[in-house]
TIDRENMI-775702 format. One line per field, with one value per residue: residue number from 1; x, y, z of N, C-alpha, C in turn. Coordinates in Angstrom, 1 decimal, padded with zeros to 4 digits, m for minus. Each point is the difference from the previous one (the first is absolute). Example, Ala and Ser with C-alpha at 12.3 -4.5 7.8 and 13.67 -1.06 7.14 Angstrom:
n <- c(1:2)
n_x <- c(013.2:m000.4)
n_y <- c(m005.7:001.1)
n_z <- c(007.8:m000.7)
ca_x <- c(m000.9:000.9)
ca_y <- c(001.2:001.1)
ca_z <- c(000.0:000.0)
c_x <- c(000.9:m000.8)
c_y <- c(001.2:001.1)
c_z <- c(000.0:000.8)
END
This chain:
n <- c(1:2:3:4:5:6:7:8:9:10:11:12:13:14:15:16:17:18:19:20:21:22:23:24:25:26:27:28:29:30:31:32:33:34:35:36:37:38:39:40:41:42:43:44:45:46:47:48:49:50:51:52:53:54:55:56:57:58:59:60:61:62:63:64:65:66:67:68:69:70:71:72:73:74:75:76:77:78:79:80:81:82:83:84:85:86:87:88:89:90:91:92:93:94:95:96:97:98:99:100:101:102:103:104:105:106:107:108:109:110:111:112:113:114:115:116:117:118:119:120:121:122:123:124:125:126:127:128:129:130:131:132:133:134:135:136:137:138:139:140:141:142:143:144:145:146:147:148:149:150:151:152:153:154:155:156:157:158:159:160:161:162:163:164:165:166:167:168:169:170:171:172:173:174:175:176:177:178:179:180:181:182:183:184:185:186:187:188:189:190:191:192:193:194:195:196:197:198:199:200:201:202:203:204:205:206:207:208:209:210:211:212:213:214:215:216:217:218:219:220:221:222:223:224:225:226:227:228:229:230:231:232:233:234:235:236:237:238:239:240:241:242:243:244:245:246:247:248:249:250:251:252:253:254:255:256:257:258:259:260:261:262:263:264:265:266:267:268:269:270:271:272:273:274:275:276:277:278:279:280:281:282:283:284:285)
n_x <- c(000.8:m000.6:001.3:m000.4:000.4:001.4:m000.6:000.4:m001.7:m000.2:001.2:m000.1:m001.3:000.2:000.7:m001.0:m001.2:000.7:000.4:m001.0:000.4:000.4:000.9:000.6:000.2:001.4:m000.5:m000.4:000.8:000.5:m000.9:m000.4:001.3:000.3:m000.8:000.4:001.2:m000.9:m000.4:000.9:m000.5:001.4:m001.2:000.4:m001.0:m000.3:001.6:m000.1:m001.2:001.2:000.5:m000.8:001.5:m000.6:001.2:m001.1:000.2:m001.5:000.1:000.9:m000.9:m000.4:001.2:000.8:m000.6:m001.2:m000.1:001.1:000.4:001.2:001.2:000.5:001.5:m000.5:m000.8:000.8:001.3:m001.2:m000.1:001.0:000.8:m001.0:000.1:001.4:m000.1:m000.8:001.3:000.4:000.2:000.8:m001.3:000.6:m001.0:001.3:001.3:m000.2:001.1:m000.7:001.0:m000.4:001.4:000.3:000.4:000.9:001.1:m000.4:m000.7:m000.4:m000.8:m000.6:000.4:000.9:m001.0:000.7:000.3:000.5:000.3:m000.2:001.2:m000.7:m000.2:m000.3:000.5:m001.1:000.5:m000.5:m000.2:m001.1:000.8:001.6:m001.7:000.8:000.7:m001.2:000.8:m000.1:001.2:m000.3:000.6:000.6:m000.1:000.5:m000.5:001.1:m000.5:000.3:m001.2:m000.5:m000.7:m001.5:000.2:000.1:001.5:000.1:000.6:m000.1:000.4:001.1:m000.3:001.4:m001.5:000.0:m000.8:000.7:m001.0:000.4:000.0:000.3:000.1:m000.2:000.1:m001.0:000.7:m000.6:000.1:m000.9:000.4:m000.2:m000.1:m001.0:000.9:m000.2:m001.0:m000.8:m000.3:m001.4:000.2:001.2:m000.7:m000.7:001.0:000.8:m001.2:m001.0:001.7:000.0:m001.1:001.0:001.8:000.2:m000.7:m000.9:000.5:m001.2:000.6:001.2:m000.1:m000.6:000.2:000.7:000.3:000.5:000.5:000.6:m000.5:001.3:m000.7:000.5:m001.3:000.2:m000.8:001.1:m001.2:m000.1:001.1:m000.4:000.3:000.3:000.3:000.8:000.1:000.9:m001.1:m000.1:m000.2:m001.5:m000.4:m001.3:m000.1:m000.3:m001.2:m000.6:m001.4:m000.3:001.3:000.7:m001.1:000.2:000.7:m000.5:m001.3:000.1:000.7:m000.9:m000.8:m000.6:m001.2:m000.4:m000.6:m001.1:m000.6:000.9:000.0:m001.1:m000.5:m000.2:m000.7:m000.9:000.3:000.0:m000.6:m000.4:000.2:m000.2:m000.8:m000.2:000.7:000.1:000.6:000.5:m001.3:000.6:m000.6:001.3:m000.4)
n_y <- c(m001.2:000.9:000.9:000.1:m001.4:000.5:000.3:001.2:001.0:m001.5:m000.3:000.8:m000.2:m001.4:001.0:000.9:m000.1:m001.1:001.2:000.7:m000.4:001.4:m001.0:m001.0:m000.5:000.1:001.3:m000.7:m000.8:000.9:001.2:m000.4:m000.6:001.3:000.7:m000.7:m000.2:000.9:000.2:m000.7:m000.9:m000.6:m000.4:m001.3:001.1:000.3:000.4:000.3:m000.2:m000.6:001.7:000.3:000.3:000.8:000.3:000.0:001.2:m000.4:m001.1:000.9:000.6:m000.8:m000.9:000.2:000.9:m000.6:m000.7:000.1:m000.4:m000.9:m000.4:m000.8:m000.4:m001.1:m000.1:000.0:m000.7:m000.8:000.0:m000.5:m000.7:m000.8:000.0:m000.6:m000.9:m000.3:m000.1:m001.1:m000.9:000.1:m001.2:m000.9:m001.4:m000.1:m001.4:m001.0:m000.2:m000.6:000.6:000.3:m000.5:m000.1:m001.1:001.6:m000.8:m000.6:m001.3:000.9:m000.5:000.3:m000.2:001.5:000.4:001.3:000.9:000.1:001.3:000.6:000.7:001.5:m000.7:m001.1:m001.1:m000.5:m000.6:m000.4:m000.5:m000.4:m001.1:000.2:000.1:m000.8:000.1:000.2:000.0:000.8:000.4:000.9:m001.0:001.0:m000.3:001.0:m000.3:000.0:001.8:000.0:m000.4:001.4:m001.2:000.1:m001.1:m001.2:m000.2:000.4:m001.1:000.7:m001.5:000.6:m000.7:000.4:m001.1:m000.8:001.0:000.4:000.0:001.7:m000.5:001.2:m001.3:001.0:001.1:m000.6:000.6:000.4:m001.2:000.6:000.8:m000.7:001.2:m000.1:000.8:m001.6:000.0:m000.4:m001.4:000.9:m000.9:000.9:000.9:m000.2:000.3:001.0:001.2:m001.3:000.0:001.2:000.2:m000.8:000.3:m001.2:000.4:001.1:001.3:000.5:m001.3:000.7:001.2:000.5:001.3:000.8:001.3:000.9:001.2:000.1:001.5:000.2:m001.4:m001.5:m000.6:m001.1:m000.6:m001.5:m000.5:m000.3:000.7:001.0:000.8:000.7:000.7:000.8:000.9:m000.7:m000.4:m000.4:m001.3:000.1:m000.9:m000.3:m001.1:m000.2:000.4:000.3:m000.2:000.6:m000.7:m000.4:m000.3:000.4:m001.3:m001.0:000.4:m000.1:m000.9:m000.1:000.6:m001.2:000.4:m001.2:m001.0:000.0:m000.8:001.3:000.6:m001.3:000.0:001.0:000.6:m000.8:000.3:001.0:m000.8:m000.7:000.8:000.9:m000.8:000.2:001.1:m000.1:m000.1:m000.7:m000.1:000.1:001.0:000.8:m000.2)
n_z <- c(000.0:m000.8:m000.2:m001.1:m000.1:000.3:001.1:m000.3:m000.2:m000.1:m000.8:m000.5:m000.4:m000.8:m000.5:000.7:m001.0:m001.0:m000.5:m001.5:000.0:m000.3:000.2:m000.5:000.6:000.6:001.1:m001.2:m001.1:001.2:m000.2:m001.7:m000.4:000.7:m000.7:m000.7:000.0:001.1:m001.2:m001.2:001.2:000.3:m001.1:000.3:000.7:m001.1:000.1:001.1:m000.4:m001.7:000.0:m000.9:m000.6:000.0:m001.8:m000.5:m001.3:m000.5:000.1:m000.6:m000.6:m000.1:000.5:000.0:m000.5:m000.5:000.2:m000.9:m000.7:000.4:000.3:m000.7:m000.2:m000.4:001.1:000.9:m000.7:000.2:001.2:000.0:m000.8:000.2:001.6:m000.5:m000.8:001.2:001.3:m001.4:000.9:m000.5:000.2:000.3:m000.4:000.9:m000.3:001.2:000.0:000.6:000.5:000.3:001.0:m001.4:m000.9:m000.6:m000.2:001.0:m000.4:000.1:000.0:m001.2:000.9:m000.6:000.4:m000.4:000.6:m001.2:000.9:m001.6:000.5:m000.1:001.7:m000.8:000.3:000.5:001.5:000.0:000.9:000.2:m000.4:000.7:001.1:000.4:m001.4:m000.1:m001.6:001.3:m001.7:m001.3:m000.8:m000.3:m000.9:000.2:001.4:000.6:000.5:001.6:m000.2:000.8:001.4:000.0:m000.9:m000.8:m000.2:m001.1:m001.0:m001.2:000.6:m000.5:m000.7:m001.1:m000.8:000.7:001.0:000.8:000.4:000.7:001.1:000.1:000.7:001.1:m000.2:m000.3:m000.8:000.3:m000.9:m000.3:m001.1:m000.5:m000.4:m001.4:m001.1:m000.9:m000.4:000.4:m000.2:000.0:m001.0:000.2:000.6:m000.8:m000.9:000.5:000.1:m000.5:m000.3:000.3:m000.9:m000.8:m000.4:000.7:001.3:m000.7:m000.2:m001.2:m000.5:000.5:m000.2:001.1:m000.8:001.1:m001.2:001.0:m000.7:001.2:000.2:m000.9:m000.3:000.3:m000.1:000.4:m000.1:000.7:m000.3:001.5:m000.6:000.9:m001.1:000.8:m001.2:001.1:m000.5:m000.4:000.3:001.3:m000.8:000.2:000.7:m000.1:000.2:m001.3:000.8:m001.0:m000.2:001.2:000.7:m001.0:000.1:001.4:m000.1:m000.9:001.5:000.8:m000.6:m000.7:000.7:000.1:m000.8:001.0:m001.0:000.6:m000.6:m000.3:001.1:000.4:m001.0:000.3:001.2:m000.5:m001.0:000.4:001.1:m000.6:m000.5:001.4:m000.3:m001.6:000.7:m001.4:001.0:m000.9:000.4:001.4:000.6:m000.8:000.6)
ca_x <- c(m000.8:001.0:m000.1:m001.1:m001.2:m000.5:m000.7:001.4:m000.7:m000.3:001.2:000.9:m000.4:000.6:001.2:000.0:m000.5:001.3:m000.6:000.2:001.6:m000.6:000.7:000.4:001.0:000.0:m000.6:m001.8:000.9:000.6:m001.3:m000.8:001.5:m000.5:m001.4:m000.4:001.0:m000.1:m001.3:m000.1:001.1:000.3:m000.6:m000.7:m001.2:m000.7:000.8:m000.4:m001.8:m000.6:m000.4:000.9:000.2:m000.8:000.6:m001.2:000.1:m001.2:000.3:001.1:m000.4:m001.2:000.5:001.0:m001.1:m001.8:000.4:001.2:000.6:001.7:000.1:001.8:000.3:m001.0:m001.1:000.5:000.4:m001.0:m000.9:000.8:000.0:m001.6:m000.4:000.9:m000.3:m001.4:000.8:000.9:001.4:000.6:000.5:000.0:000.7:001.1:m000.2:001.0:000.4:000.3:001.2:m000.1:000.5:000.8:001.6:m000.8:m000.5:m000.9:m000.8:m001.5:m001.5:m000.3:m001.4:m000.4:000.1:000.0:m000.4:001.1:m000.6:000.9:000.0:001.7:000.8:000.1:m001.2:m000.4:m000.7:m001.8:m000.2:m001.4:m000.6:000.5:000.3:000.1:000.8:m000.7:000.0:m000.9:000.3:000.8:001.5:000.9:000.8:001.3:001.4:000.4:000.7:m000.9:m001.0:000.4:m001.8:m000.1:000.3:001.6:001.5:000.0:000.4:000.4:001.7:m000.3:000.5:m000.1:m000.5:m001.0:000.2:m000.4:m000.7:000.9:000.0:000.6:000.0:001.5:001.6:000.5:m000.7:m001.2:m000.4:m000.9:m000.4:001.1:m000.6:000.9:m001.1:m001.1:m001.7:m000.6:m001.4:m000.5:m000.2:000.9:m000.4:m001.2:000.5:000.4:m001.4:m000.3:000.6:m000.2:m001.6:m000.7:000.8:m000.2:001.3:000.4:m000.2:m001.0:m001.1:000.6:000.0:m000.4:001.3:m000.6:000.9:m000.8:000.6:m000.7:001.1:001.0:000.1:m000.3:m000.7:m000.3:m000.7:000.3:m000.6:m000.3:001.0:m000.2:001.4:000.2:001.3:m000.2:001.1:001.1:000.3:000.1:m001.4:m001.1:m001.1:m001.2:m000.9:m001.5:m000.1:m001.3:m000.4:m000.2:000.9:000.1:m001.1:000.1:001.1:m000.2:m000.5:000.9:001.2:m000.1:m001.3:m000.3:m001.3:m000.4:m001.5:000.5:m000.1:001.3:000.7:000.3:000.4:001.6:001.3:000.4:000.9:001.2:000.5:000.4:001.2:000.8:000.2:000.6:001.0:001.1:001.2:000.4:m000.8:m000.6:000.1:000.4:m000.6)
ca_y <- c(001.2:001.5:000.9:001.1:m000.6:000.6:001.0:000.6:000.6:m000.5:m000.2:001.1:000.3:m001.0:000.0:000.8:001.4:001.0:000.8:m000.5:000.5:000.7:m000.7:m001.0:000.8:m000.7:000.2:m000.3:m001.4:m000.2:m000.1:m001.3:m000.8:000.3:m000.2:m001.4:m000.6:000.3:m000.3:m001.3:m000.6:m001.2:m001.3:m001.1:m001.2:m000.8:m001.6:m001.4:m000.1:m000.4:000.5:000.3:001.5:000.5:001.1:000.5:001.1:000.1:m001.1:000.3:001.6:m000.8:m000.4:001.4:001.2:m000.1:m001.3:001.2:m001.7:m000.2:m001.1:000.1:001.1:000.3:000.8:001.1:000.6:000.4:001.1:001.4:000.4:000.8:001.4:000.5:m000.1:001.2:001.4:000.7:m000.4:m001.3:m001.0:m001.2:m001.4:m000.7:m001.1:000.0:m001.3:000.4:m000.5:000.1:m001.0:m000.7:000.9:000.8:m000.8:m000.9:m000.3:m000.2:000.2:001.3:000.3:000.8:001.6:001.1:001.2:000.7:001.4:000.9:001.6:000.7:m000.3:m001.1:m001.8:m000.2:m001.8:000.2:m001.0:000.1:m001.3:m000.6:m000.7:000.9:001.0:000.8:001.7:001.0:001.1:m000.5:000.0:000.2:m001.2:000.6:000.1:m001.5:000.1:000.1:001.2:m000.4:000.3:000.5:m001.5:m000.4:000.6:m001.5:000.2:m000.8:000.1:m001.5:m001.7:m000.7:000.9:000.4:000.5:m000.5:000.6:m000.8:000.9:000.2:m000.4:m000.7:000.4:m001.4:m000.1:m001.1:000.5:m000.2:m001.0:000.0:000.5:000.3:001.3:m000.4:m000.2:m001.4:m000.2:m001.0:m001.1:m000.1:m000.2:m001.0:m001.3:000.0:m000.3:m001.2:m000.4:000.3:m000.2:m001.5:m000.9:m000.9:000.5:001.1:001.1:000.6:m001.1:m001.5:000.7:001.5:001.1:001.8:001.1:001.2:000.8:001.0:000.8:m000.3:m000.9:m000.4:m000.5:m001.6:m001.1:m001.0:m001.4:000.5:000.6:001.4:000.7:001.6:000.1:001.0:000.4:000.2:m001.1:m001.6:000.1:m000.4:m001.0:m001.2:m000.7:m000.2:m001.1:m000.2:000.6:000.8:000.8:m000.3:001.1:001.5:000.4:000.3:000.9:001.1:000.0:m000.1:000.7:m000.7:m000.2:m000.8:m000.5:m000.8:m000.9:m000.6:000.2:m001.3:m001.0:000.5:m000.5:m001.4:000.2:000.5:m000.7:m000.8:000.6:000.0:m001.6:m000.5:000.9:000.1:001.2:000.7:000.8:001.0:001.4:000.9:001.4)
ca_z <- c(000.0:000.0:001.2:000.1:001.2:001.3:000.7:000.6:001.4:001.0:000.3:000.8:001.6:000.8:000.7:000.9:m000.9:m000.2:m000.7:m000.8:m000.5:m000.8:m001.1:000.4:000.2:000.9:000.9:000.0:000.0:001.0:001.0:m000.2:000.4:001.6:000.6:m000.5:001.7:001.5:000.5:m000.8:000.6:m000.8:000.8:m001.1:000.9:m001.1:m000.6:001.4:000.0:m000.7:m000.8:m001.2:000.1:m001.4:m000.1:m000.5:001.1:000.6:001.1:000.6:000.6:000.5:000.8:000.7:000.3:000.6:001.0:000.9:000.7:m000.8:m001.3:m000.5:m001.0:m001.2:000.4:000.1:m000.7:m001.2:000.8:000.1:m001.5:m000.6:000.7:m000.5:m001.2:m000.3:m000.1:m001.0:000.0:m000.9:000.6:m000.5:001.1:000.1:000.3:000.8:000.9:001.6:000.4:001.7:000.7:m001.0:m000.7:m000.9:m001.7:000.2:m001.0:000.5:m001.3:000.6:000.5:000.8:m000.7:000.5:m001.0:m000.4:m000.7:m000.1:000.1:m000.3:000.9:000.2:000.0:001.1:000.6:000.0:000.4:001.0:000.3:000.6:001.4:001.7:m000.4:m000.9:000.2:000.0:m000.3:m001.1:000.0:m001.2:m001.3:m000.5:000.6:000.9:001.3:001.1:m000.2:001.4:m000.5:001.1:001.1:m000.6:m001.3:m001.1:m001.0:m001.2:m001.6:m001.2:000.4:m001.1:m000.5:001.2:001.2:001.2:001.4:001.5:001.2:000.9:001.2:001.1:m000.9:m001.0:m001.3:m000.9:m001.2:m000.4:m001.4:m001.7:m001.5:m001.3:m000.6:m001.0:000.2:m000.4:m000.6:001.2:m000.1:000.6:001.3:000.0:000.1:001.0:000.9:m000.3:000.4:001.6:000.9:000.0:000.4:001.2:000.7:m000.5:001.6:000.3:000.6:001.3:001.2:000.1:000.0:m000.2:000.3:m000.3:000.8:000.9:000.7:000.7:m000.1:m001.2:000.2:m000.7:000.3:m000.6:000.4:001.2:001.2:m000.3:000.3:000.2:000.0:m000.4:m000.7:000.7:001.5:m000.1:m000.2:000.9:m000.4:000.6:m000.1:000.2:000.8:m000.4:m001.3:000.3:m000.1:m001.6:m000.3:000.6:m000.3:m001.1:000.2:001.2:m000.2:m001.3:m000.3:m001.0:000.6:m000.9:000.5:001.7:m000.5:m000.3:001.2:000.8:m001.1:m000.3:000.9:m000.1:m001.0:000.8:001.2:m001.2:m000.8:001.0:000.6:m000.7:m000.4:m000.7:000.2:m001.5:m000.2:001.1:m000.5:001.6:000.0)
c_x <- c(000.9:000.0:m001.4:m001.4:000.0:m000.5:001.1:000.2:m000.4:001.3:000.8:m000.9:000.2:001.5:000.4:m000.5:001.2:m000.9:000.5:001.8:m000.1:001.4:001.2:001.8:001.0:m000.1:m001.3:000.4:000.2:m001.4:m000.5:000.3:m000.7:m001.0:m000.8:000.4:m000.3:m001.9:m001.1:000.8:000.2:m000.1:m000.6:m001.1:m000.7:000.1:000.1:m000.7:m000.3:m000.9:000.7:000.2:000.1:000.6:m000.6:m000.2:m001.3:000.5:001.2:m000.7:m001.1:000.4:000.6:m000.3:m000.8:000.6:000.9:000.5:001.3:000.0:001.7:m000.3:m000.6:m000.8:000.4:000.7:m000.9:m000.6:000.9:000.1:m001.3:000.3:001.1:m000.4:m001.2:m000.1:000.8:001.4:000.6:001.0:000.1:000.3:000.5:m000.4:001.4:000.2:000.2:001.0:000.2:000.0:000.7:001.0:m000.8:m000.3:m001.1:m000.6:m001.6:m001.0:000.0:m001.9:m000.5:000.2:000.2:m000.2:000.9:m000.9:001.2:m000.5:000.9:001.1:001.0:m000.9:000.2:m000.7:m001.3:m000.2:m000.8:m000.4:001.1:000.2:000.7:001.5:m000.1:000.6:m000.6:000.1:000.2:001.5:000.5:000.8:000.9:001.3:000.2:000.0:m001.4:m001.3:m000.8:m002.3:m000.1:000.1:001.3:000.5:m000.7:001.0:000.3:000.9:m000.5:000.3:m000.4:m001.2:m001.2:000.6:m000.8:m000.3:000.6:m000.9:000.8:m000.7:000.7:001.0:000.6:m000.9:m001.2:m000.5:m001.6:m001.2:000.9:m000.9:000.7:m001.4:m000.9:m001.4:m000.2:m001.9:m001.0:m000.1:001.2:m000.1:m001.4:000.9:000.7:m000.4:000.1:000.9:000.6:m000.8:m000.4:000.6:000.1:002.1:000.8:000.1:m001.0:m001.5:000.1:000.3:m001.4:000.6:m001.5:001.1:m000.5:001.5:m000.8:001.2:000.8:000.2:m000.7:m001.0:m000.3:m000.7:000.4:m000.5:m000.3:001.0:m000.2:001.6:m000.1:001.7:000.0:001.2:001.7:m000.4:m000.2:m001.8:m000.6:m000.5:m000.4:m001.1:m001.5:m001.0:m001.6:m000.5:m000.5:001.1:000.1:m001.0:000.8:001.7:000.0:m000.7:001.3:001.3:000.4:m001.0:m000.4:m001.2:m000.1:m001.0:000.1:m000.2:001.4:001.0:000.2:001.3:001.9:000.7:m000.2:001.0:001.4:000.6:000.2:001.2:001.2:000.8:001.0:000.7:001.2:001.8:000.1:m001.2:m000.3:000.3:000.0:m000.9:001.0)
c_y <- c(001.2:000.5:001.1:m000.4:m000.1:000.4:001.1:000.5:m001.1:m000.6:001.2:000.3:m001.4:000.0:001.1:001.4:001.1:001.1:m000.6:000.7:000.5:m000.5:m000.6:000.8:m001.1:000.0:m000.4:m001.5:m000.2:m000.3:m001.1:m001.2:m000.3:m000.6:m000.9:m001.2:000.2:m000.8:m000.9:m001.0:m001.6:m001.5:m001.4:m000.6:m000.7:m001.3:m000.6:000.4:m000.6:000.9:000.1:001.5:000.4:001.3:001.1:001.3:000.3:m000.7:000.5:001.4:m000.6:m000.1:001.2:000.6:000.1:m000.7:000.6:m001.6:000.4:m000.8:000.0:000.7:m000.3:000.7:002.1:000.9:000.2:001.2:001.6:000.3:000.5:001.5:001.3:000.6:001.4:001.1:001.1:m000.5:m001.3:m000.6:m001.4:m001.0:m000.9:m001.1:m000.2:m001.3:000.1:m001.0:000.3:m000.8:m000.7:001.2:000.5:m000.7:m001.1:m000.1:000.2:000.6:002.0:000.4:001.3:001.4:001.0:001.3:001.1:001.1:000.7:001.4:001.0:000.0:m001.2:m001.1:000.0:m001.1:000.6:m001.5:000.2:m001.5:m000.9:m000.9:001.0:000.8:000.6:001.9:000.9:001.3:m001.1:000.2:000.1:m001.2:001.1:m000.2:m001.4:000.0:m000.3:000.6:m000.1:000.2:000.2:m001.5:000.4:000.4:m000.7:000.8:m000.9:m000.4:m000.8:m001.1:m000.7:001.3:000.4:000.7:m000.6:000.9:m000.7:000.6:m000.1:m000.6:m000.7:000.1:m000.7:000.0:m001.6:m000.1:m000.8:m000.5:001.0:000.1:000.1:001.5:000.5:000.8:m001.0:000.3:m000.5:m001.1:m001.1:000.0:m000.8:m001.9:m000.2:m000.1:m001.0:m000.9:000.1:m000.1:m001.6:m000.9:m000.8:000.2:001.2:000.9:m000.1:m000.8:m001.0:001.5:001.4:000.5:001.2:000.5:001.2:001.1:001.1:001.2:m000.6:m001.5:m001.0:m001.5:m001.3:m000.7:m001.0:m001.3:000.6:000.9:001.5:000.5:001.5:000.3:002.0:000.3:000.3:m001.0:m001.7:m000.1:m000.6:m001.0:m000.7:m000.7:000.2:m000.8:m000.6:000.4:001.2:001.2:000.1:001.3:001.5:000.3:000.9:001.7:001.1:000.2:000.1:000.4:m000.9:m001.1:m001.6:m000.5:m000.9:m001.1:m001.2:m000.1:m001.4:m000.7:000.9:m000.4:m001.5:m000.3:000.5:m000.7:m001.4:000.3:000.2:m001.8:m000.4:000.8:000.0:000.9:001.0:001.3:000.9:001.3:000.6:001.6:001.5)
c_z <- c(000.0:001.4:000.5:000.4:001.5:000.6:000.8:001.2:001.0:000.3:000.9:001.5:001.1:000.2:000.8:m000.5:m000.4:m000.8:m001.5:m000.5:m001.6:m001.4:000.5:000.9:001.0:001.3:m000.1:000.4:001.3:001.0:000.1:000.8:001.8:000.2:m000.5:000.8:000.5:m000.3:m000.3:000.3:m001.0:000.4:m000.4:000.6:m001.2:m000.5:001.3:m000.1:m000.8:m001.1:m001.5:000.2:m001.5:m000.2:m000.8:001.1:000.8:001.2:001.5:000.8:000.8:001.0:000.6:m000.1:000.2:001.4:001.3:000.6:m000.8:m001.4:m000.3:m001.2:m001.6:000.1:000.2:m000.9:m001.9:000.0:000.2:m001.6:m000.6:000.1:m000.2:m001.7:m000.5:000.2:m000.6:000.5:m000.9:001.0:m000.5:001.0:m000.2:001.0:000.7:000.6:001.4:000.5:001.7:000.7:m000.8:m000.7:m000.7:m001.4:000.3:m001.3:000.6:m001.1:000.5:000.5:001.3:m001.3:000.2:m001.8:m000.1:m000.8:m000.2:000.1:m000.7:000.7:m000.8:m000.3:001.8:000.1:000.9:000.9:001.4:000.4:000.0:001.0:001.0:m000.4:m001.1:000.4:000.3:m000.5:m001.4:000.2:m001.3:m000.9:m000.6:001.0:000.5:001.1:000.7:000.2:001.2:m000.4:001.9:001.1:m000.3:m000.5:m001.0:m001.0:m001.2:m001.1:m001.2:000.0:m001.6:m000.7:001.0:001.1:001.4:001.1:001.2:000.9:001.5:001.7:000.9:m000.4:m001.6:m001.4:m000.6:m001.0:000.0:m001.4:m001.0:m001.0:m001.2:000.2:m000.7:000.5:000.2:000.0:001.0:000.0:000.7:001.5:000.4:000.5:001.2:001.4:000.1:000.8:001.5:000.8:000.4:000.2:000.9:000.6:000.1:001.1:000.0:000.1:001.2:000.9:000.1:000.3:m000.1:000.4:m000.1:000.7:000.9:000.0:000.9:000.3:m000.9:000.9:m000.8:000.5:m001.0:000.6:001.3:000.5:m001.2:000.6:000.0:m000.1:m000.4:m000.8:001.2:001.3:m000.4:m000.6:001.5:m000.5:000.6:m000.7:m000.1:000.8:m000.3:m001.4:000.4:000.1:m001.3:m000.5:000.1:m000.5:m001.4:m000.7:000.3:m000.7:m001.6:m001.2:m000.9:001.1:m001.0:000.5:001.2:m001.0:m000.2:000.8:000.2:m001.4:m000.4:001.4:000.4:m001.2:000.6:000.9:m001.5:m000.6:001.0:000.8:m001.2:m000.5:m000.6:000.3:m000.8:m001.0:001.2:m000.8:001.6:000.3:m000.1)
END
């Protein structure tokens, strides 16, 4: 579906009634970026419910906007490009290998997206649906150096014909996914979708993950253990202890309202996924 099927005025007032931005600029890039991260938080309750996740822009505004519920990064970063696009910005979506916890050349499928807008500044990383290191500022593709957001350091080198997303934690460079600078097709993320949504053993079918950044900190929910990590300290964390807790957490901590309906069948899924916990897939808050 075109960009122009969005709805813009119901998007910008779901990311905190930005005003209409009178042409593309990149203090507009930068607002968006903010206030899309702080209030569209990142999330797979669908795929542990057994939902299909549907990249159909009606489906996606339906969801995160009417709804005001999350979603990953097909979902989000579709949703940023539309809303970029209608704006008069030239943007485009890129495909990424997620390499996080592995070597930067790792062989992994590419199954994450992000959005390269260009400016008279420059080409700019646009990314709103990373999970719990998700940028909360675009970051510049002209330099290599350190680009400092209101969480993290991050930065970007090259590596061959592809580049690689770092981020700076605990002193220690991390790399996180490995892009080429192509376009790609939605049919390219349709497939991909599919494959992350459904795979058996996957993160996002063998764990619940919610990320959301807060001022000055960064907030996870991974299977039962909620992490509070503020910027510069040790992270916080506790245990979920019910579907009731699960519910308010979800509420209070992540502004993300879900049907009581679903509350019993996700944190029985969660305490499931937590019993058969894979190492190698934990996610650190």
């Amino acid at each position: 579906m075109p960009p122009h099927a969005l709805d813009l005025d119901a998007y910008l007032n779901r990311i905190g009634g930005l005003p209409m931005p009178p042409a593309p600029s990149l203090p507009v890039l930068q607002a968006i970026v903010a206030r899309h991260t702080a209030t569209i938080p990142f999330e797979n309750l669908d795929v542990v419910l057994g939902r299909p996740v549907r990249l159909d822009l009606d489906s996606i505004q339906a969801k995160l906007v009417a709804r005001q519920r999350g979603g990953y990064c097909f979902e989000h970063n579709t949703l940023l490009h539309a809303a970029l696009r209608r704006l008069g910005f030239d943007a485009a979506i890129l495909m990424a290998r997620v390499v996080m916890g592995a070597d930067e050349d790792a062989e992994r499928p590419r199954t994450h997206t992000l959005v390269r807008v260009t400016l008279p500044e420059g080409a700019w990383l646009a990314d709103v649906g990373f999970g719990n290191l998700t940028p909360t500022a675009p970051l510049s593709l002209t330099t290599g150096e350190a680009q400092s957001t209101p969480h993290e350091v991050f930065r970007i080198r090259d590596r061959g014909c592809d580049r690689v997303l770092q981020a700076n934690r605990d002193a220690t460079w991390q790399p996180l996914y490995r892009f080429a600078m192509e376009t790609t097709y939605p049919i390219d993320h349709v497939v991909a979708n599919w494959f992350t949504s459904t795979c058996p053993g996957g993160l996002f079918t063998s764990n619940l993950v919610v990320a959301a950044p807060g001022p000055g900190c960064r907030n996870t929910l991974f299977n039962g253990r909620l992490t509070v990590r503020q910027v510069g300290d040790a992270p916080q964390t506790r245990m979920i202890q019910d579907a009731s807790d699960l519910r308010a957490t979800l509420r209070d901590r992540f502004n993300l309202v879900i049907d009581p309906d679903d509350a019993a069948p996700l944190y029985a899924a969660m305490r499931r996924f937590a019993d058969n916990a894979n190492p190698a897939m934990q996610i650190d808050g």
